[in-house]
C-alpha positions in Angstrom: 0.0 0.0 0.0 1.3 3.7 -0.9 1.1 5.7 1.7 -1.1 8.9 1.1 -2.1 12.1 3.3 -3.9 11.4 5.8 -7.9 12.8 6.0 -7.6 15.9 8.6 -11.4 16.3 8.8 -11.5 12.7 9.3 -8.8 12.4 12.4 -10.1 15.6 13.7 -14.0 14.1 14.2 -12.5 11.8 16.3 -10.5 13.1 18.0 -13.1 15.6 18.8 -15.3 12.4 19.5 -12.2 10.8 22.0 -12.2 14.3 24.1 -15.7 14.6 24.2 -16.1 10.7 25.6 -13.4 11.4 27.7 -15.9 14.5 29.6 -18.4 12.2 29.8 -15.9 9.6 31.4 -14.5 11.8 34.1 -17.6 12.4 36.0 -16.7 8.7 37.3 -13.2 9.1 37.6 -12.6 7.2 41.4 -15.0 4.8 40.8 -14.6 1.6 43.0 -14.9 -1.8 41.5 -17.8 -2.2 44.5 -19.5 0.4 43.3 -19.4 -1.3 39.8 -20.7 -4.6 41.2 -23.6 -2.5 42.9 -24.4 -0.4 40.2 -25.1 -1.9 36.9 -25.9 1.0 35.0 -22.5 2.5 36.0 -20.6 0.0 35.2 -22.1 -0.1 31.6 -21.4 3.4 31.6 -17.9 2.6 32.0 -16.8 0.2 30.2 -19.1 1.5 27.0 -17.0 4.9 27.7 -14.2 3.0 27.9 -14.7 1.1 25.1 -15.5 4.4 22.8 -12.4 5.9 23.7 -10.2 3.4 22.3 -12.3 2.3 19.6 -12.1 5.8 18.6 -8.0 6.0 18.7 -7.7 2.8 17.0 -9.5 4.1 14.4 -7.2 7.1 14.4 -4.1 5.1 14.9 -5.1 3.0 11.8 -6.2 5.7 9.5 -2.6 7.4 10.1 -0.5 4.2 9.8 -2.0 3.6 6.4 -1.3 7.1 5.7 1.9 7.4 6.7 3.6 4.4 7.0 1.6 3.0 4.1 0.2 -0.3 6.1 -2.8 -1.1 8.1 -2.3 -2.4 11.8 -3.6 -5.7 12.3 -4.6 -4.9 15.9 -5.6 -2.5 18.4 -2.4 -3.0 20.3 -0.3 -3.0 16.9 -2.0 0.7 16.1 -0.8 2.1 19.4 2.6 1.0 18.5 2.2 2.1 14.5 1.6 5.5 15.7 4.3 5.5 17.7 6.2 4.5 15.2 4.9 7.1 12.4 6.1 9.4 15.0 2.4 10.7 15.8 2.9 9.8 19.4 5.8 9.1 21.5 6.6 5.9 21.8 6.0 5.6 25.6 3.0 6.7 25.4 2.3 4.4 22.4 3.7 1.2 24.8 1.3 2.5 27.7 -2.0 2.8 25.2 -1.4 -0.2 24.1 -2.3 -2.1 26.6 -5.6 -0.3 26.5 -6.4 -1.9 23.1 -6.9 -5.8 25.6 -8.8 -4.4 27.9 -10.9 -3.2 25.1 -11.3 -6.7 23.7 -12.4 -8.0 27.4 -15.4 -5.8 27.4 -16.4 -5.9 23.8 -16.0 -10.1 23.5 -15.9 -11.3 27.0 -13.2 -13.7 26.6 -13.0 -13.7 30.6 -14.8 -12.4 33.6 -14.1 -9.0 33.9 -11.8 -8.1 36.8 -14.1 -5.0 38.1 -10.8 -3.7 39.9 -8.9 -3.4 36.3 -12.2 -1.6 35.2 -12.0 1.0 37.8 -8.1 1.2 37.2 -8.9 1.7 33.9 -10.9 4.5 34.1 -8.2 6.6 35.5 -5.2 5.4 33.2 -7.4 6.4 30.3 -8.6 9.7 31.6 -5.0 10.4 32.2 -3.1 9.1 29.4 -5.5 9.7 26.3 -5.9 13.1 26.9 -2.2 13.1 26.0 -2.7 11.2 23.0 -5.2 13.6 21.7 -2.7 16.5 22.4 0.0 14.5 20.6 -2.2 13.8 17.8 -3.0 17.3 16.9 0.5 18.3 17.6 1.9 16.3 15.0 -1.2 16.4 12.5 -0.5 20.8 12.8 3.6 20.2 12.4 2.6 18.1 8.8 0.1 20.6 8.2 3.3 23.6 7.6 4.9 20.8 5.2 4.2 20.9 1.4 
């Protein structure tokens, strides 16, 4: 595959979509995994938030490794690490999102019972780290934008 430019108005929907999840997200930042067990409803909440979030940077990660490096990702983990490559994000930050990408897979396919504790946990490592991403994202998206 030839790598092309990458679709701004595509990567900037979602990343507009990832920061406006992420809002929605923090009002249960501190959750406990008993309140996740007590409350259904919130834990849907949460893992559906958590689950957008990522979907949603996947998508990004993927659209930008075609893009750029000229090859899709065959994973969610292998997109972190793709854009960390393409030099979109830095690559510690690509190795901590990663991980993200397995959790995702829990919730959507329920290989396993879901460990409520890594839930919770969850909820703050994403609330802290993808903001970052997003600010990496558009950092690097603006720096390609002054090249011809």
């Amino acid at each position: 595959m030839t790598p092309s430019r990458p679709d701004l108005d595509v990567v900037a929907e979602r990343l507009r979509l990832i920061a406006e999840t992420l809002s929605e997200l923090e009002a249960l930042r501190g959750v406990s995994a008993e309140q996740l067990t007590r409350e259904p409803l919130t834990r849907a909440a949460a893992e559906r938030l958590l689950q957008v979030v990522v979907d949603l940077a996947v998508d990004v990660n993927a659209h930008l490794a075609v893009s750029l490096l000229g090859r899709a990702p065959d994973t969610g983990r292998a997109s972190f690490l793709a854009a960390g490559e393409a030099g979109v994000i830095d690559s510690d930050l690509a190795a901590r999102l990663a991980a993200s990408a397995g959790l995702r897979n829990v919730l959507v396919h329920r290989y396993v019972d879901i460990d409520l504790f890594l839930v919770a946990d969850a909820i703050g490592e994403v609330l802290d780290g993808f903001p970052e991403y997003v600010r990496q994202v558009v950092s690097h998206l603006q720096g390609r934008s002054g090249e011809s």
